[in-house]
C-alpha positions as CSV (number, residue, x, y, z in Angstrom):
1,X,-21.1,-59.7,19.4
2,X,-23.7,-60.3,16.2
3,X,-23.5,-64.1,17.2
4,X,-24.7,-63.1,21.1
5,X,-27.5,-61.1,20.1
6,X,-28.7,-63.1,17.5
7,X,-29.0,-66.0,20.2
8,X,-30.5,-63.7,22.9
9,X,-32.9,-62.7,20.1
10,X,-34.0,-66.1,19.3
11,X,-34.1,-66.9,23.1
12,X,-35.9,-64.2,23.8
13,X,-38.5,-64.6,21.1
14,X,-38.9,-68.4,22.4
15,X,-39.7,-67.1,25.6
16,X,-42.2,-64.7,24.9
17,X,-44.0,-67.0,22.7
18,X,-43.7,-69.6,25.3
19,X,-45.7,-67.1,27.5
20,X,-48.5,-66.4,25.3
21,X,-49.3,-70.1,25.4
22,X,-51.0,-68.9,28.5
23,X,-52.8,-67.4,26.8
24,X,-54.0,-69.8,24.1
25,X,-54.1,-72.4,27.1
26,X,-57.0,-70.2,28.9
27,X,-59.0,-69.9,25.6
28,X,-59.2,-73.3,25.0
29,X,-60.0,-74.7,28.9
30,X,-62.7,-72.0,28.9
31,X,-63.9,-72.2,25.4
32,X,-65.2,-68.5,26.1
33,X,-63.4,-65.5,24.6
34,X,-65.4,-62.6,26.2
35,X,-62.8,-61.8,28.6
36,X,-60.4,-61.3,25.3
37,X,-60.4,-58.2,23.3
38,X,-60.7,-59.0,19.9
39,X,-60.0,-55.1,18.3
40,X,-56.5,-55.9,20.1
41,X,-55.3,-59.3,19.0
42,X,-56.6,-58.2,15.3
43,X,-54.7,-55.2,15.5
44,X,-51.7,-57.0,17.3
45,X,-52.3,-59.9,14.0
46,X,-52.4,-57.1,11.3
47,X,-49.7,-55.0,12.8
48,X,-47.0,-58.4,12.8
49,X,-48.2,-59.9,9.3
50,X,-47.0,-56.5,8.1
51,X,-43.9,-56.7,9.9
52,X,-43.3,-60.2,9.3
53,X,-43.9,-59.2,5.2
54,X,-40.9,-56.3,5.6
55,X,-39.0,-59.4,7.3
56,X,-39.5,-61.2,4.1
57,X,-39.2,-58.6,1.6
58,X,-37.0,-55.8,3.0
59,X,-34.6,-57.9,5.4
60,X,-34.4,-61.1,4.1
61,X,-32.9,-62.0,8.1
62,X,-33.9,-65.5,8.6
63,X,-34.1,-65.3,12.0
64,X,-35.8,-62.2,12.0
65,X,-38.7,-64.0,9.5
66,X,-38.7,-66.4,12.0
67,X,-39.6,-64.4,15.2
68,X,-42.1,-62.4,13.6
69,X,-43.3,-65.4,11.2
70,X,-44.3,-67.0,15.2
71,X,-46.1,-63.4,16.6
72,X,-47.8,-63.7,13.2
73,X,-49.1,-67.0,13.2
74,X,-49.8,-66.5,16.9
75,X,-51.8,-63.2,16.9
76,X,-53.7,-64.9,14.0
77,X,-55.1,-68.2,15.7
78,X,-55.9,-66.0,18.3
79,X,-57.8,-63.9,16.3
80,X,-59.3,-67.0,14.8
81,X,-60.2,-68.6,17.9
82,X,-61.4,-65.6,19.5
83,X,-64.6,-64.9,17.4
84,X,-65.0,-68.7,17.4
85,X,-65.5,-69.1,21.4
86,X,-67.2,-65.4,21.4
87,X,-70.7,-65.9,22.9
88,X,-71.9,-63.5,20.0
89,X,-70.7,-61.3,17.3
90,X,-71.7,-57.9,19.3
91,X,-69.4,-59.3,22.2
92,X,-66.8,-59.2,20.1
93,X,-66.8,-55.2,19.7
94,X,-68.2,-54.0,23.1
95,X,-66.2,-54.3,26.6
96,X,-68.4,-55.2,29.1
97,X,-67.4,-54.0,32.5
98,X,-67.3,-56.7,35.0
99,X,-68.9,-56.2,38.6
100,X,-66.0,-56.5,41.0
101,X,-67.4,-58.0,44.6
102,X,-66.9,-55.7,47.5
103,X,-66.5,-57.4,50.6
104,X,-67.5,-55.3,53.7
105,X,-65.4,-56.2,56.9
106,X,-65.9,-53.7,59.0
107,X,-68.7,-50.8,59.5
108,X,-67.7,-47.7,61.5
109,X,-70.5,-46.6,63.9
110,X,-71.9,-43.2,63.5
111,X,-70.4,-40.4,66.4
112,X,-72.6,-40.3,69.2
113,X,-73.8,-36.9,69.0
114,X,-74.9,-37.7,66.0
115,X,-77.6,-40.2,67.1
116,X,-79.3,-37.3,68.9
């Protein structure tokens, strides 16, 4: 039973990884990081560098290293590249709302009596 999880564990750490290369992929075609929030990847980066360090000192699991040594470095080059593609330093801190297009398709004409 050890042996299965310890597969499904490294599985399911390739995985997830594998799906925040989406991730990385859209920072680097866009070369803009606005849309990013960079109080969460640091937080995400800090939060696993300290988990990953228990891995190493507390554990000593080499898979478990491993997995978290990957959300490490990963939350970290995020991080990294982030504030590099940020179009300034006060973007990085402030969340911008986006305007979301509304698309009128139909309008309802007002009750006749009204028109009196």
């Amino acid at each position: 039973m050890t042996h299965l999880l310890q597969i499904l564990y490294a599985l399911s750490g390739i995985v997830a990884l594998s799906a925040g290369g989406f991730q990385l992929a859209k920072l680097l075609k866009h070369k803009n990081s606005d849309d990013f929030n960079f109080g969460t990847w640091l937080m995400w980066a800090i939060t696993q560098t300290i988990t990953t360090t228990y891995a190493i000192v507390v554990v000593g699991d080499p898979l478990y290293i491993g997995v978290s040594g990957g959300w490490a470095a990963f939350y970290i080059v995020m991080s990294v590249l982030i504030v590099h593609y940020s179009s300034s330093p006060a973007a990085l801190f402030t969340t911008r709302p986006r305007p979301v297009p509304v698309e009128v398709t139909h309008v309802a004409a007002p009750p006749h009596d009204s028109l009196l």
